[in-house]
ChimeraX commands (.cxc) that place a marker at each C-alpha (Angstrom):
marker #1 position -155.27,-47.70,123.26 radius 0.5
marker #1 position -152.67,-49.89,124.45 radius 0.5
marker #1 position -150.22,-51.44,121.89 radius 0.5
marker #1 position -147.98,-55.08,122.68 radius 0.5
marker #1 position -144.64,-54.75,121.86 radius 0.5
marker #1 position -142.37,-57.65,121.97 radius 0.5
marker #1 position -138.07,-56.14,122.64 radius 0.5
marker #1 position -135.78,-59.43,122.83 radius 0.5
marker #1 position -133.76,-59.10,125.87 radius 0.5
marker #1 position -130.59,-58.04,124.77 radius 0.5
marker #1 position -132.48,-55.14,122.89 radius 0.5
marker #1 position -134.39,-53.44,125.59 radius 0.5
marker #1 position -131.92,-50.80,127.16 radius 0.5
marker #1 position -131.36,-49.56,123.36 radius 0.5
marker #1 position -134.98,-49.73,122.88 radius 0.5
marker #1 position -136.06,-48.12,126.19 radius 0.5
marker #1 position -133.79,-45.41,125.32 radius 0.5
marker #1 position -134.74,-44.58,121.81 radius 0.5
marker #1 position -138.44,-44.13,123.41 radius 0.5
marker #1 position -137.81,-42.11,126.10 radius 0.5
marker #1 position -134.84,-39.89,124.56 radius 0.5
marker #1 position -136.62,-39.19,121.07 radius 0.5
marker #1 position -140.13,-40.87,120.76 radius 0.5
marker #1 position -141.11,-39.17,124.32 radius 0.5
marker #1 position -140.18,-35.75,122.78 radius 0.5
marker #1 position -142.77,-35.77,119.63 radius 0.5
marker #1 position -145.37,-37.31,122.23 radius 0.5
marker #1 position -145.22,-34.45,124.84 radius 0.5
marker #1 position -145.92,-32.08,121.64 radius 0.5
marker #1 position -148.92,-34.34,120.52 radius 0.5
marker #1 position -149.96,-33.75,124.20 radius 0.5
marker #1 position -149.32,-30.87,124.62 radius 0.5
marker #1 position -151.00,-29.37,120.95 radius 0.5
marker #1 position -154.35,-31.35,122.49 radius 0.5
marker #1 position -153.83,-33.79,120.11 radius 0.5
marker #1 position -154.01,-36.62,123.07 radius 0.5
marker #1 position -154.63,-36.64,126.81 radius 0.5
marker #1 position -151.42,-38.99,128.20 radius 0.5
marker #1 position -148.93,-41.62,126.48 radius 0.5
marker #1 position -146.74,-44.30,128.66 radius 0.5
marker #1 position -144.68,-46.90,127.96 radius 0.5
marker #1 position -144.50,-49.80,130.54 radius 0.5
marker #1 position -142.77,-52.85,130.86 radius 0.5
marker #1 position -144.26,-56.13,131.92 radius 0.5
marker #1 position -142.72,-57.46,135.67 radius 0.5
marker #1 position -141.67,-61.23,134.89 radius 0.5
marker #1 position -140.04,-61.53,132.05 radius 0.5
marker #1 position -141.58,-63.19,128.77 radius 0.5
marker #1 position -142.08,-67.07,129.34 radius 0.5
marker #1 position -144.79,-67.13,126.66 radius 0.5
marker #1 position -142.95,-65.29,124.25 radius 0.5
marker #1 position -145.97,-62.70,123.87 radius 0.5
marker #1 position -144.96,-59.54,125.02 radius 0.5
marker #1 position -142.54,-57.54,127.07 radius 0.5
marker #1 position -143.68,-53.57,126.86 radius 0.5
marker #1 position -146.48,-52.29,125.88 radius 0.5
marker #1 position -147.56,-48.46,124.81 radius 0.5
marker #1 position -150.16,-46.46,126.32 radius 0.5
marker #1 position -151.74,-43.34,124.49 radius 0.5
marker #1 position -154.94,-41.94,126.09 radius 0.5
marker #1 position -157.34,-39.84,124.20 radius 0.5
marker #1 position -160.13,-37.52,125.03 radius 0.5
marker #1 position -162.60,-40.08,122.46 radius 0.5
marker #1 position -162.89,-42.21,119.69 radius 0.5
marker #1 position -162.53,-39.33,116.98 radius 0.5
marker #1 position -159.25,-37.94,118.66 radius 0.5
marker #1 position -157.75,-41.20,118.76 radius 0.5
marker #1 position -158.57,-41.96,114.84 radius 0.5
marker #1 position -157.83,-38.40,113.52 radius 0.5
marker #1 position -155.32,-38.26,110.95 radius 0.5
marker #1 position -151.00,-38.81,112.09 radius 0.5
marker #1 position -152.41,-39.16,115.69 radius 0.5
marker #1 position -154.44,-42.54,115.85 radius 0.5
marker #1 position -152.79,-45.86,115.29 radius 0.5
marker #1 position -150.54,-45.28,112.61 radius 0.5
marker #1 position -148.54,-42.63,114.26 radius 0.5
marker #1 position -148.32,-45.48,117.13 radius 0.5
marker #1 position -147.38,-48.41,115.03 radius 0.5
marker #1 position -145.13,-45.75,113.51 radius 0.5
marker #1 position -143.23,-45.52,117.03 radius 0.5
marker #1 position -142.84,-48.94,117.39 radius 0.5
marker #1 position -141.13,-49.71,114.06 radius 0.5
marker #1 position -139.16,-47.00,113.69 radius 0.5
marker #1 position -137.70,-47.93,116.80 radius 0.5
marker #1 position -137.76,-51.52,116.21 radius 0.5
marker #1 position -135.62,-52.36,112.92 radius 0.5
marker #1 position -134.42,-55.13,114.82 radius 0.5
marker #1 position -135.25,-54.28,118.18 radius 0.5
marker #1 position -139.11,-55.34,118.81 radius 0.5
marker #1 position -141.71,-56.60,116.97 radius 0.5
marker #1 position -145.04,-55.40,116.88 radius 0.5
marker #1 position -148.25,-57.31,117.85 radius 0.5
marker #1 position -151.49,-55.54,118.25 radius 0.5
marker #1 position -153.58,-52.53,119.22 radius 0.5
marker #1 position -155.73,-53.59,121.73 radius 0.5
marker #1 position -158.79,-50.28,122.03 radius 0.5
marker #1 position -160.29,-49.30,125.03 radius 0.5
marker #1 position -162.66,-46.98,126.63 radius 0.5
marker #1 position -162.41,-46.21,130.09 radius 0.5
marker #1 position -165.65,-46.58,132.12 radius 0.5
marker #1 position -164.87,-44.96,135.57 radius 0.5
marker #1 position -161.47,-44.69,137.31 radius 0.5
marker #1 position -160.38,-43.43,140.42 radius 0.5
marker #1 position -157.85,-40.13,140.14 radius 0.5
marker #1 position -154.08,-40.44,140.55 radius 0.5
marker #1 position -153.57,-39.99,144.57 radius 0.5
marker #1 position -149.96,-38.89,143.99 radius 0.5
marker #1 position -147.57,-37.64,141.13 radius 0.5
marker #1 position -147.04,-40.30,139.20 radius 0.5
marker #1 position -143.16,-40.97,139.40 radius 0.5
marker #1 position -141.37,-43.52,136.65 radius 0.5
marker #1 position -141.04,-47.23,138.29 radius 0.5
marker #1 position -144.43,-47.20,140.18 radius 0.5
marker #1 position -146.26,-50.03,138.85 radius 0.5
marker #1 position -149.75,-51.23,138.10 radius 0.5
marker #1 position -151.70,-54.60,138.33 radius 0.5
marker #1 position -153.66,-55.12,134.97 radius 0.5
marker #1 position -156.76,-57.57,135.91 radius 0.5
marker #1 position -158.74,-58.79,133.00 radius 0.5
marker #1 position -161.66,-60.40,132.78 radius 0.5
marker #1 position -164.69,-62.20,130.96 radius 0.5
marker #1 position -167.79,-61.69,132.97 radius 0.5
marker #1 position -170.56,-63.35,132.33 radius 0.5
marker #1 position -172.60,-60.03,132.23 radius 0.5
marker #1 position -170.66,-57.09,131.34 radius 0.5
marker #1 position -172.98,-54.68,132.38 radius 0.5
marker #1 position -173.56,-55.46,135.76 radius 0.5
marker #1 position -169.57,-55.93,136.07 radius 0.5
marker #1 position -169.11,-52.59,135.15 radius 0.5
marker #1 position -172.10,-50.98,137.21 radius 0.5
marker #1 position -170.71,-52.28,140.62 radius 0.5
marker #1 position -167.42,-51.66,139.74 radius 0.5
marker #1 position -168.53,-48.05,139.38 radius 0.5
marker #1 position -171.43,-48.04,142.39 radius 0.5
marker #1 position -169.63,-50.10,144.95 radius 0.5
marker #1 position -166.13,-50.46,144.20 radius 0.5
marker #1 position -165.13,-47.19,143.33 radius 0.5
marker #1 position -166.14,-45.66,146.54 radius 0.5
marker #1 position -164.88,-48.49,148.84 radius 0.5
marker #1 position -161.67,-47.98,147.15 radius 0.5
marker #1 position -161.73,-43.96,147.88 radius 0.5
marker #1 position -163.13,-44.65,151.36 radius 0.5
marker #1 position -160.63,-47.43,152.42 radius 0.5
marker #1 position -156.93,-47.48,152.34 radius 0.5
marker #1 position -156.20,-50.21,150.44 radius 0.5
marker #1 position -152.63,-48.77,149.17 radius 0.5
marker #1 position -153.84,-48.07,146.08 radius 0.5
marker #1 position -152.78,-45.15,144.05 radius 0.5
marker #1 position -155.25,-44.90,140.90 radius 0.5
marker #1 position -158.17,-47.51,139.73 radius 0.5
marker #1 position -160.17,-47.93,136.79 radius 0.5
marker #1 position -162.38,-49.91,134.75 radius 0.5
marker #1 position -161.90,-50.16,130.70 radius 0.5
marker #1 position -164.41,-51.78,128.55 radius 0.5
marker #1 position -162.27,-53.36,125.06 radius 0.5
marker #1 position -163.85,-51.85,121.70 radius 0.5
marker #1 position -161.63,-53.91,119.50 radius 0.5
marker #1 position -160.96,-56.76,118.84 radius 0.5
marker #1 position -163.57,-58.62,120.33 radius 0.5
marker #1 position -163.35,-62.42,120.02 radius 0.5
marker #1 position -164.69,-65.82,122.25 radius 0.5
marker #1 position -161.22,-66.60,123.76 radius 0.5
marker #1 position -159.99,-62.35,124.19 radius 0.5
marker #1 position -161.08,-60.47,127.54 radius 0.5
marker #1 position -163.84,-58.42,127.39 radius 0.5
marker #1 position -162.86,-56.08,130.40 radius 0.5
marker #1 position -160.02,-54.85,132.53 radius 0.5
marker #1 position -159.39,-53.30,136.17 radius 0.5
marker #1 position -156.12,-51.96,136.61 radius 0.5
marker #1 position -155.02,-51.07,140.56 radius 0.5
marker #1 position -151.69,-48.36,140.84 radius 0.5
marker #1 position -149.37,-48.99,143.17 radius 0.5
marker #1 position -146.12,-47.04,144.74 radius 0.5
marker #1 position -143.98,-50.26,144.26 radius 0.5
marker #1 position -143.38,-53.69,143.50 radius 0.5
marker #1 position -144.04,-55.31,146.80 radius 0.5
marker #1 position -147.07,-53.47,147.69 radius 0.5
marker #1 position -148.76,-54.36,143.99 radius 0.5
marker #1 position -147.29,-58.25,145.36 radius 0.5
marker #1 position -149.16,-58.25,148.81 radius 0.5
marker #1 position -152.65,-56.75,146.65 radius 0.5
marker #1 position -152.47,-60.16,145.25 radius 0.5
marker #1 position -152.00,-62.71,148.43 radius 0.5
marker #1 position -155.05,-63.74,149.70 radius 0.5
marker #1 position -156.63,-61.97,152.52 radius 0.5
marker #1 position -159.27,-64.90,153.74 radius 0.5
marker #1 position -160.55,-61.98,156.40 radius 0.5
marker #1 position -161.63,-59.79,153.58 radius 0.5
marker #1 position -164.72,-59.03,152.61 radius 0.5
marker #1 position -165.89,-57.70,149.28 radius 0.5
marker #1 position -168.40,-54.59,149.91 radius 0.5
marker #1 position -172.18,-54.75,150.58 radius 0.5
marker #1 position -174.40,-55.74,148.08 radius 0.5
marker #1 position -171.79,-56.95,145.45 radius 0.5
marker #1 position -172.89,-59.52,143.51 radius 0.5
marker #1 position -169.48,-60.06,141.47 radius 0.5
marker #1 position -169.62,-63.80,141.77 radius 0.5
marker #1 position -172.31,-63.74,139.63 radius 0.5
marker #1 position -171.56,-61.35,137.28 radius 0.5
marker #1 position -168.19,-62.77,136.90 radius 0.5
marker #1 position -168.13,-66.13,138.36 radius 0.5
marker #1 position -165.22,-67.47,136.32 radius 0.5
marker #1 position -162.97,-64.82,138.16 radius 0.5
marker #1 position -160.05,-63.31,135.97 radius 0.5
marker #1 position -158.99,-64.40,132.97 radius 0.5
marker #1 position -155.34,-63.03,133.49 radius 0.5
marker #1 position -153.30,-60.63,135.97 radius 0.5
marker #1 position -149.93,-59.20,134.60 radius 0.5
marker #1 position -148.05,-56.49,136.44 radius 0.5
marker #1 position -146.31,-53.69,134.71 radius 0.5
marker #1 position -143.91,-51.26,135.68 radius 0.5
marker #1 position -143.80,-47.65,134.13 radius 0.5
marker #1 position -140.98,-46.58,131.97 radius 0.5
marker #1 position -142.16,-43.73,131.54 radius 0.5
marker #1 position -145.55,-41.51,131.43 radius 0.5
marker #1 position -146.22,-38.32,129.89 radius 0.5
marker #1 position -149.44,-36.27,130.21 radius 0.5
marker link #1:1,2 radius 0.2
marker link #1:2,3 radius 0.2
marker link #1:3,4 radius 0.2
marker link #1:4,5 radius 0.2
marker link #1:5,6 radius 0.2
marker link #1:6,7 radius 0.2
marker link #1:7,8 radius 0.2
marker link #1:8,9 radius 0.2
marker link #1:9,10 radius 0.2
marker link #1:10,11 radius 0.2
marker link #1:11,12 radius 0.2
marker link #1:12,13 radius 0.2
marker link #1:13,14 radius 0.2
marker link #1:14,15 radius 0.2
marker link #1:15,16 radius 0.2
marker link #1:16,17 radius 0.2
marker link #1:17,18 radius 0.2
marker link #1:18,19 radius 0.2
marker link #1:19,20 radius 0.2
marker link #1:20,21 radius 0.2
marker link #1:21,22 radius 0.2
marker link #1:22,23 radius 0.2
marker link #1:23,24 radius 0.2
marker link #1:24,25 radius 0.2
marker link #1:25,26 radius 0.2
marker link #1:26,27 radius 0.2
marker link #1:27,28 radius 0.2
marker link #1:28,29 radius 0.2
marker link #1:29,30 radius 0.2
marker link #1:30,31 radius 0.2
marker link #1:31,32 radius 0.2
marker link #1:32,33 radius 0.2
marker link #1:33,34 radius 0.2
marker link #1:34,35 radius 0.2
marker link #1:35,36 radius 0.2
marker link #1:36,37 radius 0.2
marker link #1:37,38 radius 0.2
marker link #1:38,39 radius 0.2
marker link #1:39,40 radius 0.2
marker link #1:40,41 radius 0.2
marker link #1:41,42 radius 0.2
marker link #1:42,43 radius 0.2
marker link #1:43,44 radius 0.2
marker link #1:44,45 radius 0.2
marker link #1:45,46 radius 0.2
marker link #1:46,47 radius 0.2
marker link #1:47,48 radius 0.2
marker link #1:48,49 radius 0.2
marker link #1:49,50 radius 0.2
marker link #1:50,51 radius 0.2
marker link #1:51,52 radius 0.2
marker link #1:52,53 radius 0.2
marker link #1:53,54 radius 0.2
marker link #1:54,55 radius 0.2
marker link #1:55,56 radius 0.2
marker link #1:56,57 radius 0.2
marker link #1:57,58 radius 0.2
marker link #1:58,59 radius 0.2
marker link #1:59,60 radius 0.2
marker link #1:60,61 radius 0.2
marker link #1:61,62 radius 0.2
marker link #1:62,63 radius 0.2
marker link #1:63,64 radius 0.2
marker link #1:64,65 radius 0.2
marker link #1:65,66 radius 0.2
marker link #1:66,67 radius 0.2
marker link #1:67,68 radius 0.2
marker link #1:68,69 radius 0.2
marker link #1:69,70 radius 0.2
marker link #1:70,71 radius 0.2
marker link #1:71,72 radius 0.2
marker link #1:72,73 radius 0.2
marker link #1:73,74 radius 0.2
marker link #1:74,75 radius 0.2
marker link #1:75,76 radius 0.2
marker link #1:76,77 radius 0.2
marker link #1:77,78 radius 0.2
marker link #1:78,79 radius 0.2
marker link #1:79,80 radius 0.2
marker link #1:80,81 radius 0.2
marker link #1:81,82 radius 0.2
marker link #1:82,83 radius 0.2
marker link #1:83,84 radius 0.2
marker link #1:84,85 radius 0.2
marker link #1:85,86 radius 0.2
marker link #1:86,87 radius 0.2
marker link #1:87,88 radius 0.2
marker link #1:88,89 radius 0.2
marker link #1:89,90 radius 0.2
marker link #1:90,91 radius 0.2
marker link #1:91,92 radius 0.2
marker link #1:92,93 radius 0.2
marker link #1:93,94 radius 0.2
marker link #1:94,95 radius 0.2
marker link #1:95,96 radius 0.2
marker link #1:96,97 radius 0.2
marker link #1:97,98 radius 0.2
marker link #1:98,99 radius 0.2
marker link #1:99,100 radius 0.2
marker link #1:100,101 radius 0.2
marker link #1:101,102 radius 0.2
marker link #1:102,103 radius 0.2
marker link #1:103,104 radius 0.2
marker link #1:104,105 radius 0.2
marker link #1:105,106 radius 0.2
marker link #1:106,107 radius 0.2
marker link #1:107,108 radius 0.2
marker link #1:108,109 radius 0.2
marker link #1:109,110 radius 0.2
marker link #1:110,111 radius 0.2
marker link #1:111,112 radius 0.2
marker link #1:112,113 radius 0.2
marker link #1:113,114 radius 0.2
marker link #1:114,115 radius 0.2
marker link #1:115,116 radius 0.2
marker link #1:116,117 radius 0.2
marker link #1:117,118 radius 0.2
marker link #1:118,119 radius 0.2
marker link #1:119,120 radius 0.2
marker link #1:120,121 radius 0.2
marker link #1:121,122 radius 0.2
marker link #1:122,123 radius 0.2
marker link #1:123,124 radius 0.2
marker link #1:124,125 radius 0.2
marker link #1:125,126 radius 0.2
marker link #1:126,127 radius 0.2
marker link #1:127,128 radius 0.2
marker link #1:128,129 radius 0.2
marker link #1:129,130 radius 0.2
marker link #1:130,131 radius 0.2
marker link #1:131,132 radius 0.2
marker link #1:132,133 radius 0.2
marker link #1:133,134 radius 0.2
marker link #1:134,135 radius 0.2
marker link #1:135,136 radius 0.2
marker link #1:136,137 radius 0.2
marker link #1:137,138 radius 0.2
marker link #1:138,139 radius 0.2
marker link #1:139,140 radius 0.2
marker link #1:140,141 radius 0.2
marker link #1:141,142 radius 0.2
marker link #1:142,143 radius 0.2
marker link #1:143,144 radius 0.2
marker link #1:144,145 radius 0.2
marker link #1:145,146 radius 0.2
marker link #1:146,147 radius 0.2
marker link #1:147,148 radius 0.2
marker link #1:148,149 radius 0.2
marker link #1:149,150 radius 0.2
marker link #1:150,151 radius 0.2
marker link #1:151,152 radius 0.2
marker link #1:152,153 radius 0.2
marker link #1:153,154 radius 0.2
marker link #1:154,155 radius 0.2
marker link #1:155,156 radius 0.2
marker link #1:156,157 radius 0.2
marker link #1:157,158 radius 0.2
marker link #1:158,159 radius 0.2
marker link #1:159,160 radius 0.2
marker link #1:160,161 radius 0.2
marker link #1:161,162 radius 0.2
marker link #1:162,163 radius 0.2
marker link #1:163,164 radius 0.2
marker link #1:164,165 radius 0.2
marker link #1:165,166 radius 0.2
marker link #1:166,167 radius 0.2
marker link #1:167,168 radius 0.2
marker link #1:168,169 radius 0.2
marker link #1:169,170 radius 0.2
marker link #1:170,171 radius 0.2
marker link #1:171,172 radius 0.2
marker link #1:172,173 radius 0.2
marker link #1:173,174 radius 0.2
marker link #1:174,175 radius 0.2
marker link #1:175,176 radius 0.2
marker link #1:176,177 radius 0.2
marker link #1:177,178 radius 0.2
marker link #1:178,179 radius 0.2
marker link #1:179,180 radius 0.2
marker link #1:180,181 radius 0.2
marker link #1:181,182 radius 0.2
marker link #1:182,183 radius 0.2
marker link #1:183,184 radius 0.2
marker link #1:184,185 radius 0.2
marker link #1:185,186 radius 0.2
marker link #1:186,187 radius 0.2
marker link #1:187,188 radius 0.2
marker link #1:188,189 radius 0.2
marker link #1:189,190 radius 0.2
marker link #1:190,191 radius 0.2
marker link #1:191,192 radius 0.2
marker link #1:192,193 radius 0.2
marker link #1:193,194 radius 0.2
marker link #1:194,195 radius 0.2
marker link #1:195,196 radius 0.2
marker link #1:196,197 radius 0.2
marker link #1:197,198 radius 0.2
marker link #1:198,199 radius 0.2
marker link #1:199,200 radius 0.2
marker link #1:200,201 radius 0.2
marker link #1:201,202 radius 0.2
marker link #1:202,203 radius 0.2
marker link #1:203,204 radius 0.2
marker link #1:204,205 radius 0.2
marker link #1:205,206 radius 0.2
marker link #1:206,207 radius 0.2
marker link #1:207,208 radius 0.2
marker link #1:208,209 radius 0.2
marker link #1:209,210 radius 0.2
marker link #1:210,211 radius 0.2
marker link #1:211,212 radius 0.2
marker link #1:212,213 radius 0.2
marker link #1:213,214 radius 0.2
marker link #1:214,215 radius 0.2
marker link #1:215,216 radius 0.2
marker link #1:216,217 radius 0.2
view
């Protein structure tokens, strides 16, 4: 589940360290009593020109009844973000996923490293997510690409005709090497047999980078 949090600028060091001082504390417990898998809070790279969002929360759970179960599903995230808002950030949505295939953490993650979040409307969902899992996936374990971690997430809810119906996300150890993922390489070429530009021939809808605050797990 990722939740959009919007922290006006002069409020984001208090808010930052609210989270990761006190907030980060009760998570680790919820971890570590099973109650979750992993919790993160990033910060998007850019600033805020469309006055949407500036960090965002991460929690990861094992399934759909874990995530809803009683002081651990949304309300115990929502409760995070206002009881550390007040003032400092208002809250905007919970966004569900559920993660389709992914590609395992090469390294530890450290606090700072970043992540490109791709999203996406294909035209056929299915067939997005099957070569994402046949085709990409292994070029991206086979191939140095200087990724750290992949995935693929599939959004539960909400659903609408103008939302994103899918997401890749590609890890990266820094700034500029998430950067050069995104200039185009007119020598490369996608692997055999894809047939992305039909499944998703509009491309992506969106590509936002965020940089880890924090991640617990």
């Amino acid at each position: 589940m990722i939740t959009y949090v919007n922290v006006p600028a002069e409020n984001q060091e208090e808010f930052i360290n609210i989270e990761t001082e006190y907030w980060a504390e009760s998570k680790q417990a919820n971890i570590d009593a099973g109650n979750q898998i992993a919790w993160g809070l990033v910060q998007k790279v850019g600033g805020n020109p469309n006055n949407s969002w500036t960090h965002a929360f991460i929690n990861v759970y094992e399934n759909a009844e874990q995530m809803t179960s009683p002081g651990v599903g949304p309300s115990d995230n929502l409760a995070s973000s206002l009881v550390t808002s007040g003032s400092l950030s208002s809250y905007q949505a919970d966004f569900h996923w559920v993660v389709k295939t992914s590609m395992q953490q090469s390294a530890e993650r450290v606090d700072g490293q970043v992540t490109v979040w791709n999203f996406a409307r294909p035209a056929n969902i299915n067939g997005f997510i099957n070569e994402n899992t046949n085709l990409w996936k292994p070029f991206f374990e086979n191939n140095d690409t200087g990724r750290i971690s992949w995935g693929v997430g599939l959004k539960l809810n909400p659903r609408s005709n103008n939302l994103s119906t899918v997401m890749t996300w590609d890890g990266f150890p820094s700034l500029a090497d998430a950067l050069n993922s995104l200039d185009i390489d007119p020598d490369f070429n996608p692997p055999r047999g894809s047939k992305m530009d039909e499944y998703d021939p509009d491309g992506w809808t969106s590509q936002i980078i965020v940089r880890d605050i924090m991640w617990l797990n």
